[in-house]
N, C-alpha and C positions, 0 to 999 in steps of 0.2 A: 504494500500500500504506500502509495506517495502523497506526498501534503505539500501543497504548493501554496506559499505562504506570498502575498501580495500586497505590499505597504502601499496604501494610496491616500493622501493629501487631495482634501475636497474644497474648490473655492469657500473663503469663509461667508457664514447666509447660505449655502445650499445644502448641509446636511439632509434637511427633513429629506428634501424632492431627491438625492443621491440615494438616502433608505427608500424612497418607496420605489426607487428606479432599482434598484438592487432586486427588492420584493418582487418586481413585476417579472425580471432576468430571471429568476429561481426554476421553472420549468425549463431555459434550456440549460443549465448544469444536468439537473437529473433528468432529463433525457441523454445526456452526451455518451458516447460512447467510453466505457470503463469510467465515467463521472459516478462518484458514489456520497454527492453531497458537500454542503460547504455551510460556513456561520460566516457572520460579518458581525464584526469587532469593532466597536468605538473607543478610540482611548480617552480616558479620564482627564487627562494632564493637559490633550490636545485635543478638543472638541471636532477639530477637522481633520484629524487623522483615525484612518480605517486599515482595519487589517483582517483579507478575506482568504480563508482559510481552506479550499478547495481539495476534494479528496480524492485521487483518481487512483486506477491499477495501476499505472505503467507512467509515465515520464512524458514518451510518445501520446497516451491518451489525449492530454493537455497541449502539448505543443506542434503536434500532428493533428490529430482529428477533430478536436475540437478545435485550433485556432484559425485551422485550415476552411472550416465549416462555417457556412451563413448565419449559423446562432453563432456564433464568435460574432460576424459584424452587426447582428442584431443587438448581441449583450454591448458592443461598444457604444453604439447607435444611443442605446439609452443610458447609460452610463458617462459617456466621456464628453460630455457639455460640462460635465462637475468636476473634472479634473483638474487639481492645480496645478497640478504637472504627472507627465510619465511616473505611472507605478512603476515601485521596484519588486520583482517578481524572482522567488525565487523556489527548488524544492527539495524535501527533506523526506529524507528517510527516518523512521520512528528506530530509536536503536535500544532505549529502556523506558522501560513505565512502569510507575506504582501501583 
């Protein structure tokens, strides 16, 4: 299982409309192919900073068939009016847990 962790910076004044722009994108993760679900994160400290937590089988899920795919530029489409700038995107493998 892979977890692709995404820091995204939202113009400040647009969180609500990037939540509910997030809320609307939520069908095409869980249809993606090897997409197994995601949460979006608000930080505390920085009301305009998010971190979306996406969880795929494979690597390739994510950066092959889903960014490659028209829900990629659907999920941009409504999303990236809110962007402060380029997420930093990155993925991780779970290596221990409590």
């Amino acid at each position: 299982m892979i977890t692709e962790i995404a820091l995204i910076d939202v113009k400040p004044g647009s969180e609500a409309d990037f939540e509910a722009a997030v809320a609307k994108a939520r069908p095409l993760f869980l249809r993606a192919k090897g997409g197994k679900g995601f949460e979006l994160h608000r930080s505390i400290e920085k009301p305009s900073r998010y971190r979306l937590l996406a969880k795929w089988e494979t690597v390739e899920n994510h950066t092959v068939d889903f960014r490659g795919s028209e829900d990629f530029a659907t999920w941009r489409a409504l999303v990236g009016p809110y962007f402060a700038a380029p997420p930093e995107v990155e993925h991780t493998e779970t290596v221990l847990t409590a």
